[in-house]
C-alpha positions as a Markdown table, in Angstrom:
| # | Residue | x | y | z |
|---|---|---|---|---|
| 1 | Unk | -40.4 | 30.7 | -6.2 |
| 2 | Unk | -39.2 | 30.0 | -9.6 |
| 3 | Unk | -41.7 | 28.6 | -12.3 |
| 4 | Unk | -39.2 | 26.3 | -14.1 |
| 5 | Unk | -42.3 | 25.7 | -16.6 |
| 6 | Unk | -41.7 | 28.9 | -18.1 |
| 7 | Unk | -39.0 | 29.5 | -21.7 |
| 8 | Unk | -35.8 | 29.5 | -20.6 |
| 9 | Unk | -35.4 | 33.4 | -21.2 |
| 10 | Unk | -38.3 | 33.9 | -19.3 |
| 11 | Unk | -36.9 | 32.1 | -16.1 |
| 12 | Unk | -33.3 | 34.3 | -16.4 |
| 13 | Unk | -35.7 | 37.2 | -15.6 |
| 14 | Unk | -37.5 | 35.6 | -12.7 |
| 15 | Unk | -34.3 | 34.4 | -11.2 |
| 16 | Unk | -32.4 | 37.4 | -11.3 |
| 17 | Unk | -35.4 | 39.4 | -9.8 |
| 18 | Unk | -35.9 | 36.4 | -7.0 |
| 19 | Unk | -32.3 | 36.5 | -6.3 |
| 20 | Unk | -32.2 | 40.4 | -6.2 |
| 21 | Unk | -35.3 | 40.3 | -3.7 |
| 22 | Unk | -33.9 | 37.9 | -1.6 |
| 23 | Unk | -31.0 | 39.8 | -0.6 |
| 24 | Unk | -32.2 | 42.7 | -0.2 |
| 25 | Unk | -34.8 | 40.7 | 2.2 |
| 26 | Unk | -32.0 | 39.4 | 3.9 |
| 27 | Unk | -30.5 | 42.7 | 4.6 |
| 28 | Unk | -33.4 | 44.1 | 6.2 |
| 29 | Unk | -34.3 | 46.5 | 3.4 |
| 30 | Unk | -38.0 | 44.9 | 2.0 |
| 31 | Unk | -39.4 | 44.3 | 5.1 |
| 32 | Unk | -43.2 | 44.7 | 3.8 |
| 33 | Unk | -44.6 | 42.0 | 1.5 |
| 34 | Unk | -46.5 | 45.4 | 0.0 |
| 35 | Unk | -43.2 | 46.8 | -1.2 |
| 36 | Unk | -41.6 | 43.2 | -2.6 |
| 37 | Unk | -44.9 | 43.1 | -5.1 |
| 38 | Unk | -44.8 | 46.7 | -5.7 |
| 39 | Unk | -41.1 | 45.7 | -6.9 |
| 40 | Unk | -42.2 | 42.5 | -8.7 |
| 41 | Unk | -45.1 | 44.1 | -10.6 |
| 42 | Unk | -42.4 | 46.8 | -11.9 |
| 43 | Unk | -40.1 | 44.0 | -13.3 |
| 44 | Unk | -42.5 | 42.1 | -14.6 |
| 45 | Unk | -43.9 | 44.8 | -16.6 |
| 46 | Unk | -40.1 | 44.9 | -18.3 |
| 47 | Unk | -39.5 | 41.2 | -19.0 |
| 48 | Unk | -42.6 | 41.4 | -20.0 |
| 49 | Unk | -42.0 | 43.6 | -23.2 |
| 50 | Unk | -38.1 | 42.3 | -23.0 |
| 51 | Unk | -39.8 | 38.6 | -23.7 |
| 52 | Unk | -42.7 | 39.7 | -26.1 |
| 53 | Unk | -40.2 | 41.5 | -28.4 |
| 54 | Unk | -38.9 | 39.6 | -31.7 |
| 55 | Unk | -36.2 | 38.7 | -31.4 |
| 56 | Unk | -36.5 | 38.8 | -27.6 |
| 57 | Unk | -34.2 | 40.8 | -25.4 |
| 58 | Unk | -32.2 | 38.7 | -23.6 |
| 59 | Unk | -31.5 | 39.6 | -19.6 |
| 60 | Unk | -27.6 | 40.0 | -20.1 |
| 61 | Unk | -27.9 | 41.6 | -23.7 |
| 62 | Unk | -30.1 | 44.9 | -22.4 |
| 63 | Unk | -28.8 | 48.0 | -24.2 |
| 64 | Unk | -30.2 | 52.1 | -23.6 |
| 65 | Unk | -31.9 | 51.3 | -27.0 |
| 66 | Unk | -34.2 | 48.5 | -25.6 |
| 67 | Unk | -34.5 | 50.9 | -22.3 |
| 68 | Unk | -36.0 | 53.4 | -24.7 |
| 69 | Unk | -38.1 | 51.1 | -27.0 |
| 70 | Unk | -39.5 | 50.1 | -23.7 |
| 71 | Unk | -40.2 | 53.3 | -21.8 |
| 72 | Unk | -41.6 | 54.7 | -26.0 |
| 73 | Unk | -44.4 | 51.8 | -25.4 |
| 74 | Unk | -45.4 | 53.0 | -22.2 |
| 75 | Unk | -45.9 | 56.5 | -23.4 |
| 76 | Unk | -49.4 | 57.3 | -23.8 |
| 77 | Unk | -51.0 | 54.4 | -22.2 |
| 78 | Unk | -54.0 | 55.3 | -19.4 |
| 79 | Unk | -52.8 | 53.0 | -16.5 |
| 80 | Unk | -52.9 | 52.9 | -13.3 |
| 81 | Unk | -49.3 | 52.6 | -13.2 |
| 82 | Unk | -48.2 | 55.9 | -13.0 |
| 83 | Unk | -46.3 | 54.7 | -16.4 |
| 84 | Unk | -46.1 | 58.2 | -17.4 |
| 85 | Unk | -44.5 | 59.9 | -14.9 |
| 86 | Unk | -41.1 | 60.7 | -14.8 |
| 87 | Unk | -40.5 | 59.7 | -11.2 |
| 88 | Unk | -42.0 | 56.3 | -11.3 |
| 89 | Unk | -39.8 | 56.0 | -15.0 |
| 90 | Unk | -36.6 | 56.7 | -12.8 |
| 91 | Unk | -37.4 | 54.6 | -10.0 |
| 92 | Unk | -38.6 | 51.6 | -12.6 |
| 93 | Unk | -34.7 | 52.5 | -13.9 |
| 94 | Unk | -32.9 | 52.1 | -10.5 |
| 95 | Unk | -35.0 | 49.1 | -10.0 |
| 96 | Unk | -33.8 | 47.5 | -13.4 |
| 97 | Unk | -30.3 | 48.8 | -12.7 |
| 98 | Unk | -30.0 | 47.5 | -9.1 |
| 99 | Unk | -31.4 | 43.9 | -10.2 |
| 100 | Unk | -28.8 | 44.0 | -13.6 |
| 101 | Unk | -26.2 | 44.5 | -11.4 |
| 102 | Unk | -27.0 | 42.1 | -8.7 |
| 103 | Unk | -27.3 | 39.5 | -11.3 |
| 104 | Unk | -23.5 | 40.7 | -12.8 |
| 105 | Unk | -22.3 | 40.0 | -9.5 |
| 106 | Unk | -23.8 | 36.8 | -9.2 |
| 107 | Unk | -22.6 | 35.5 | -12.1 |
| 108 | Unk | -19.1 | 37.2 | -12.8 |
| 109 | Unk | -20.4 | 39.5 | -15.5 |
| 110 | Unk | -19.1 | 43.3 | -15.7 |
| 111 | Unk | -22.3 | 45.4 | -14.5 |
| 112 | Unk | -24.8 | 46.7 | -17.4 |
| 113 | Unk | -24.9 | 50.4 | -17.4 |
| 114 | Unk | -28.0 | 50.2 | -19.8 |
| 115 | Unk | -30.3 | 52.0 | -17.0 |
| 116 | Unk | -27.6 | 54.5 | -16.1 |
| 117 | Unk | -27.0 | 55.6 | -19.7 |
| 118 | Unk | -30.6 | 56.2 | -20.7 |
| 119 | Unk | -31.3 | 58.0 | -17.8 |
| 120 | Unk | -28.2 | 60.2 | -18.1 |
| 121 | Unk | -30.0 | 61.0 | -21.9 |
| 122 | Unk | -33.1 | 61.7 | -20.5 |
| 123 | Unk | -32.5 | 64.6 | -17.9 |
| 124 | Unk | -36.5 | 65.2 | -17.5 |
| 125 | Unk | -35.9 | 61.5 | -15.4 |
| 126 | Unk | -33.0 | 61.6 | -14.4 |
| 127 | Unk | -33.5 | 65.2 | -12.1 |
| 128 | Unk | -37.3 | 64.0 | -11.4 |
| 129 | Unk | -36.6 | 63.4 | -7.8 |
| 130 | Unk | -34.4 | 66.4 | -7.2 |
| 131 | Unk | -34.3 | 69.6 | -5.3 |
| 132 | Unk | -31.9 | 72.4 | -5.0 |
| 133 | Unk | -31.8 | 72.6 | -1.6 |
| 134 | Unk | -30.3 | 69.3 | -1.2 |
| 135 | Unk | -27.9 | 69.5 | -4.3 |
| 136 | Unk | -26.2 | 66.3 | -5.0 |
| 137 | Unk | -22.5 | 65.5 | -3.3 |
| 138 | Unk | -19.6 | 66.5 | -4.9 |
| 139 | Unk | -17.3 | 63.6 | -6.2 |
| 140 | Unk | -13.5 | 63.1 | -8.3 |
| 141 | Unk | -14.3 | 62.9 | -11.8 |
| 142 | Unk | -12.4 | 60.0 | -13.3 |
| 143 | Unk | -9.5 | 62.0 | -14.2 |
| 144 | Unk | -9.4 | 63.6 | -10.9 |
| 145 | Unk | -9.3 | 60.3 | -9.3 |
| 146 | Unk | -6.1 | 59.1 | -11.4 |
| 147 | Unk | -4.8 | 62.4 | -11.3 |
| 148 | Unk | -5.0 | 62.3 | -7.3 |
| 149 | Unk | -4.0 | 58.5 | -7.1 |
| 150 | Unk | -0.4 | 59.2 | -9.0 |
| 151 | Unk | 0.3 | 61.9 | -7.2 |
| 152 | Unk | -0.3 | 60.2 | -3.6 |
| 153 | Unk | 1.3 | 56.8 | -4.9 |
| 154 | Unk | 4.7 | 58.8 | -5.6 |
| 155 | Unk | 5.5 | 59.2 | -1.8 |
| 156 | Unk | 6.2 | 55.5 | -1.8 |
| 157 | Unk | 8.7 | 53.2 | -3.0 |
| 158 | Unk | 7.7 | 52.1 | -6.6 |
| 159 | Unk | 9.8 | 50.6 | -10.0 |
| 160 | Unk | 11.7 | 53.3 | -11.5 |
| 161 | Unk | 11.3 | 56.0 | -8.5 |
| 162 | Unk | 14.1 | 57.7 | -8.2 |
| 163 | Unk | 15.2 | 57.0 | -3.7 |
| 164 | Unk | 16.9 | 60.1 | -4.0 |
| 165 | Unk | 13.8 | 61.9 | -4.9 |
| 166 | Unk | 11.5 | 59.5 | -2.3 |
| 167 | Unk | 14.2 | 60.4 | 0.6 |
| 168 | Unk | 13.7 | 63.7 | 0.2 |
| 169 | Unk | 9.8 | 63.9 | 1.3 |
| 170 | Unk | 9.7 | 65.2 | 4.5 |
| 171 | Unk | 7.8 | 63.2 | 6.9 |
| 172 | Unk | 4.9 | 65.7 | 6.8 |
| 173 | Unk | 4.7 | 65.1 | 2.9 |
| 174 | Unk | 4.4 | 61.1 | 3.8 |
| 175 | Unk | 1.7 | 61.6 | 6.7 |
| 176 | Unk | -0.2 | 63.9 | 4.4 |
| 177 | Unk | -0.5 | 62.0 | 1.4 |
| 178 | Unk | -1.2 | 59.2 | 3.4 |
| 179 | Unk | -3.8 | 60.8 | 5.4 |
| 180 | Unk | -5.3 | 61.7 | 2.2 |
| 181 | Unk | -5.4 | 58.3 | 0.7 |
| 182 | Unk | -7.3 | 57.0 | 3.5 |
| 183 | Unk | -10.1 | 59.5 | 2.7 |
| 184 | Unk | -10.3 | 58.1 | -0.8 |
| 185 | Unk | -9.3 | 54.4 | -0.3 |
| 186 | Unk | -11.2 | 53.8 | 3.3 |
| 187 | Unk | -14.1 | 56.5 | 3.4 |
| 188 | Unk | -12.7 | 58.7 | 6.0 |
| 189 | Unk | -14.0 | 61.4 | 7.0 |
| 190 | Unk | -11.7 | 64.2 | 8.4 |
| 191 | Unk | -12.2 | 63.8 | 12.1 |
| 192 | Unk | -11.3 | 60.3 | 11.5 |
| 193 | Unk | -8.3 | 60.4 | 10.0 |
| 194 | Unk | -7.1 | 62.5 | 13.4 |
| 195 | Unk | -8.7 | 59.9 | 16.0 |
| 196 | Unk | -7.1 | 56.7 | 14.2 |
| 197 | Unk | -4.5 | 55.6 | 16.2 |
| 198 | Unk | -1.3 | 53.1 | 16.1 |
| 199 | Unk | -4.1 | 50.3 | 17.1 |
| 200 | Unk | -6.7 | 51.0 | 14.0 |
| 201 | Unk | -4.5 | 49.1 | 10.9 |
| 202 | Unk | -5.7 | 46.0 | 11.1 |
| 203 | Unk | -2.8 | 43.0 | 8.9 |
| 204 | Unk | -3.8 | 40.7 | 6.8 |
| 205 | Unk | -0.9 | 38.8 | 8.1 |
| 206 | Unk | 3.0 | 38.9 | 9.6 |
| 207 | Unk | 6.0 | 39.7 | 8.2 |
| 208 | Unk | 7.0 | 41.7 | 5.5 |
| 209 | Unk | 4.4 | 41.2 | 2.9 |
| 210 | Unk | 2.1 | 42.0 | 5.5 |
| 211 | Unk | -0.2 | 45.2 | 4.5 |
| 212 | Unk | -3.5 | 46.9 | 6.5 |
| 213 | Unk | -6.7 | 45.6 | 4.7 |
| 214 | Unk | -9.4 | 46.7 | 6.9 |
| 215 | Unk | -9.1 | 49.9 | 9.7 |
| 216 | Unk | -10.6 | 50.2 | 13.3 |
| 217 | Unk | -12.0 | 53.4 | 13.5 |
| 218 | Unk | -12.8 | 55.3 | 16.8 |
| 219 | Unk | -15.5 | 56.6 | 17.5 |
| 220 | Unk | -15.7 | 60.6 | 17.3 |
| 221 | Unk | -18.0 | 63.4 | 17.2 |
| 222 | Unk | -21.4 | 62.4 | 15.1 |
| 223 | Unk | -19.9 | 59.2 | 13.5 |
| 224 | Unk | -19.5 | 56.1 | 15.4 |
| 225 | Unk | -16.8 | 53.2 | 15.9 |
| 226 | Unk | -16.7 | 51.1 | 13.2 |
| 227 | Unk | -14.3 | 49.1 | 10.5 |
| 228 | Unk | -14.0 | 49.6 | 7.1 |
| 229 | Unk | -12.0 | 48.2 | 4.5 |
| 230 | Unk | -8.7 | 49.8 | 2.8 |
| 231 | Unk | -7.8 | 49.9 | -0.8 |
| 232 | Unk | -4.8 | 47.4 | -1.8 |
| 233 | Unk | -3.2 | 51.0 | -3.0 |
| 234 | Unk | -3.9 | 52.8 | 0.0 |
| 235 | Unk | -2.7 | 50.2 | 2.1 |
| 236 | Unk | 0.6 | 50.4 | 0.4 |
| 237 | Unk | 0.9 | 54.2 | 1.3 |
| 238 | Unk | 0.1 | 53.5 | 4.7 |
| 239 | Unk | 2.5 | 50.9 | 5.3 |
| 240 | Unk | 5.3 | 53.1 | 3.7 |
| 241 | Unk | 4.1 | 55.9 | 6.3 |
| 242 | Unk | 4.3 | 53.9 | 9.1 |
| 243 | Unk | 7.7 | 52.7 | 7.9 |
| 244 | Unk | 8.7 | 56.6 | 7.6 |
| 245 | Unk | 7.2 | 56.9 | 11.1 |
| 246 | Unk | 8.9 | 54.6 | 13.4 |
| 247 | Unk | 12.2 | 55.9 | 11.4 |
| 248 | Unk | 11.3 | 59.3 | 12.4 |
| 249 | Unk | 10.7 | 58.4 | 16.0 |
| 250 | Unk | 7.5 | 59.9 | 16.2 |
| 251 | Unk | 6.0 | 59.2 | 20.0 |
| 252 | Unk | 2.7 | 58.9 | 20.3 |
| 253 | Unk | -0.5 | 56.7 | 19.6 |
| 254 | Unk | -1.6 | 58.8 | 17.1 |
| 255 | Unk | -1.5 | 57.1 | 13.5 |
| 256 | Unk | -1.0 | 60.6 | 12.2 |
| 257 | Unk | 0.1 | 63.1 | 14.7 |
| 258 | Unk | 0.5 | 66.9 | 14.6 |
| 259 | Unk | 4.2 | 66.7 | 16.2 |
| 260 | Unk | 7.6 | 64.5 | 16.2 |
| 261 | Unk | 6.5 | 63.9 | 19.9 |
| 262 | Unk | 2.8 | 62.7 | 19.7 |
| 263 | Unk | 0.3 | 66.0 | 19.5 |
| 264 | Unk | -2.7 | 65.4 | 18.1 |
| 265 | Unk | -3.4 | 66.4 | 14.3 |
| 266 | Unk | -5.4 | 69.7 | 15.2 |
| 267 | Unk | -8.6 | 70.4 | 12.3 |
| 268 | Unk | -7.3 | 73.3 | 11.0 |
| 269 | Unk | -4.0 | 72.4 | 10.5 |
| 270 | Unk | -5.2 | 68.5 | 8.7 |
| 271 | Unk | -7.8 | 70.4 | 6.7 |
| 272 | Unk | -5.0 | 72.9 | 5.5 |
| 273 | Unk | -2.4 | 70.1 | 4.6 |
| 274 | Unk | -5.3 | 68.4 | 2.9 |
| 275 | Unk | -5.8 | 71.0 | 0.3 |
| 276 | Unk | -2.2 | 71.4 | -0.1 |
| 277 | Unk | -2.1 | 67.6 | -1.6 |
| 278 | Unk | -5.0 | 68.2 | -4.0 |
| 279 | Unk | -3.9 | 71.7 | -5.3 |
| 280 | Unk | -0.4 | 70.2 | -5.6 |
| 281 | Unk | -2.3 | 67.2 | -8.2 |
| 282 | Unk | -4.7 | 69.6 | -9.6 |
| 283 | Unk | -7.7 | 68.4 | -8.1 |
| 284 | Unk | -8.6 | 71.2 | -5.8 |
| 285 | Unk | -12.1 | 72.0 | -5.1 |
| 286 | Unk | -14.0 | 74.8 | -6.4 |
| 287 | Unk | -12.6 | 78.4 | -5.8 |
| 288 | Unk | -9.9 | 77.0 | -4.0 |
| 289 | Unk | -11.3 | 74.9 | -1.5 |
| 290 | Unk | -10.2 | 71.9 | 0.2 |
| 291 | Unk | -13.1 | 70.1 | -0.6 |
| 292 | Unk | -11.8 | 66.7 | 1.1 |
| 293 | Unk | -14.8 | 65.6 | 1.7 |
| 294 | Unk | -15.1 | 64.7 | -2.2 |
| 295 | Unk | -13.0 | 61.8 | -1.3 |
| 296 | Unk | -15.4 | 59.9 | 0.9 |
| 297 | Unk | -18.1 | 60.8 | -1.5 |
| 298 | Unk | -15.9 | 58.7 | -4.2 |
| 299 | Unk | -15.0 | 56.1 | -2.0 |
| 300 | Unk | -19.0 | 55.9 | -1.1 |
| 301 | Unk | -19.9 | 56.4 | -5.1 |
| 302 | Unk | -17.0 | 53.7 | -6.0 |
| 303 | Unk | -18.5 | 51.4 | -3.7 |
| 304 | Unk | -21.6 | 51.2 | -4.8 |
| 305 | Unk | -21.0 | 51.2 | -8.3 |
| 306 | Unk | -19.4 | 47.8 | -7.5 |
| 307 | Unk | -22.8 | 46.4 | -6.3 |
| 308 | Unk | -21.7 | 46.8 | -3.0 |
| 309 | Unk | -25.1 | 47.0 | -0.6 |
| 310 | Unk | -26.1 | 50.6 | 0.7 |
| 311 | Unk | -26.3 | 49.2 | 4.1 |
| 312 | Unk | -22.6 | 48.1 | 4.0 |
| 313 | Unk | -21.2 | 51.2 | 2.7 |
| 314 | Unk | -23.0 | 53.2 | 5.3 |
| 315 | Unk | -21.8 | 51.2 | 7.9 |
| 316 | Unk | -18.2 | 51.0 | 6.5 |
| 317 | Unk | -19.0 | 55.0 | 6.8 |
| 318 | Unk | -20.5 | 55.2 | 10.0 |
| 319 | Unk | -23.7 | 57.0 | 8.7 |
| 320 | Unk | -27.3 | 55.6 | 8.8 |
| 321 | Unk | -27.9 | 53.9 | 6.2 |
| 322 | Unk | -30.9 | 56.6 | 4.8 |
| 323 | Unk | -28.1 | 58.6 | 4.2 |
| 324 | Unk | -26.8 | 56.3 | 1.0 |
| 325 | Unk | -29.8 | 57.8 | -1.3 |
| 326 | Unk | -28.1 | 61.3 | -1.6 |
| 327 | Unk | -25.7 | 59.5 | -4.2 |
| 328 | Unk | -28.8 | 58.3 | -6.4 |
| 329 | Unk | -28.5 | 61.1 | -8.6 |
| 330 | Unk | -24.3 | 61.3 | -8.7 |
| 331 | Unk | -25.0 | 57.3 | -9.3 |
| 332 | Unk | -25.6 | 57.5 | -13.0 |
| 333 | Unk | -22.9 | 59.8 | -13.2 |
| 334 | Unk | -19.5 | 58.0 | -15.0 |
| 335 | Unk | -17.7 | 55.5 | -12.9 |
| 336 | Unk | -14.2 | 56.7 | -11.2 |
| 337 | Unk | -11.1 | 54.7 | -10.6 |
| 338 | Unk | -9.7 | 54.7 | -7.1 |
């Protein structure tokens, strides 16, 4: 409950905590009461000291250097706190940066990378939770991403393409790339892109204008059924493919198949066509490796940069939702564009 007795200032802070809580209450995640006070008693501890400074520091105005005057205080006090550890500092900083952007959502704001960027300068913090037998996932850098994105966006029809040089693609080129954008723009995982079939596009309407805005996926191996939702410039290169695929004739209910007549996209063959789109836009993985999976990783990253919940990504992805915290430590990393 908000105390409306308090400043002003001192109310944006309670709010944006209650609000944050709330949702995440909603969505299943703070199930115990122990954990919700465990939570409030951390970001009480920072309005606290963002109230008490002078002038104080105001909830949308936090900068790294207020992160660091704040963690500086804590240094050296005996609590019972754990204030000096560097785990609890990085879980205070996820906790800050998790409520920041929930209220930036909220209220229309861009999100404040404040938390992100002192952590990123404080490596002792930033690595205090992490172990090199489960090494962080490999994502695009932000070049990579726009380096990968022209590249895939050129098989489709676009102002000042050259048709000539568009006609030319062979229909291989077309499925590829489009196979390929639906690992970055949907979360795909290989062995999804081969079980989608002619059914899994779902339209956001009829007629022309008509694009794919959310995919049914089937079921396959370890991941299962589910939807996710497609990226306005992924769902432009799939509706160009399947343009290029009823003019092709391809049979089959296979949205990508191996074969003019309908075979099945085999795992070999997709992962091999795969790399050949991200060598051919200089994105290939690390000693020449396919290293598709990078895309899903993005599309996971991307997703929750945007304040998107953990449990909807995972479920967009078809994992359990546990699996979200291996991007904590690529989450402070520089945001991509996809």
């Amino acid at each position: 409950m908000i105390d409306t007795s308090l400043p002003p200032i001192s109310v944006d802070f309670q709010h944006a905590f209650e609000a944050w809580a709330a949702d995440q209450q909603g969505a299943g995640v703070l199930r115990k009461a122990g954990a919700h006070e465990v939570y409030r008693a951390m970001w009480e501890s920072f309005a606290t000291w963002c109230i008490g400074q002078s002038p104080a520091v105001r909830l949308d105005a936090v900068d790294p250097r207020d992160l660091h005057a704040f963690q500086a205080a804590r240094y050296g006090r005996k609590a019972s706190d754990q204030s000096l550890s560097p785990r609890y500092a990085l879980r205070l900083m996820r906790l800050i940066e998790r409520v920041l952007a929930h209220h930036a959502s909220r209220t229309g704001r861009r999100p404040n990378r404040a938390p992100a960027d002192w952590v990123r300068a404080n490596p002792q913090v930033r690595y205090a939770e992490s172990q090199q037998a489960d090494p962080p996932p490999e994502v695009l850098t932000p070049q990579e991403a726009r380096q990968l994105l022209t590249h895939l966006s050129a098989a489709r029809p676009r102002p000042g393409q050259d048709p000539a040089a568009l006609a030319s693609l062979p229909w291989q080129e077309v499925r590829n790339r489009a196979s390929v954008a639906l690992q970055l723009g949907a979360g795909l995982a290989p062995s999804d892109v081969r079980a989608l079939t002619l059914a899994s596009p779902v339209m956001n309407g009829v007629g022309p204008k008509a694009r794919t805005w959310k995919l049914r996926v089937p079921a396959n191996g370890t991941i299962r059924a589910r939807e996710t939702p497609v990226a306005p410039w992924a769902a432009e290169l799939l509706h160009h493919w399947l343009e290029v695929r009823a003019a092709s004739r391809i049979a089959g209910e296979f949205l990508f198949p191996s074969t003019r007549t309908g075979k099945p996209w085999l795992a070999d063959s997709q992962y091999q066509c795969a790399r050949k789109v991200l060598e051919a836009a200089g994105v290939a993985g690390r000693g020449g490796a396919g290293g598709s999976f990078r895309l899903r990783h993005t599309f996971a990253l991307r997703q929750l940069r945007r304040g998107t919940r953990p449990e909807m990504v995972a479920r967009w992805m078809g994992v359990e939702p546990g699996e979200m915290r291996r991007y904590d430590r690529v989450l402070l990393g520089p945001e991509a564009v996809v």
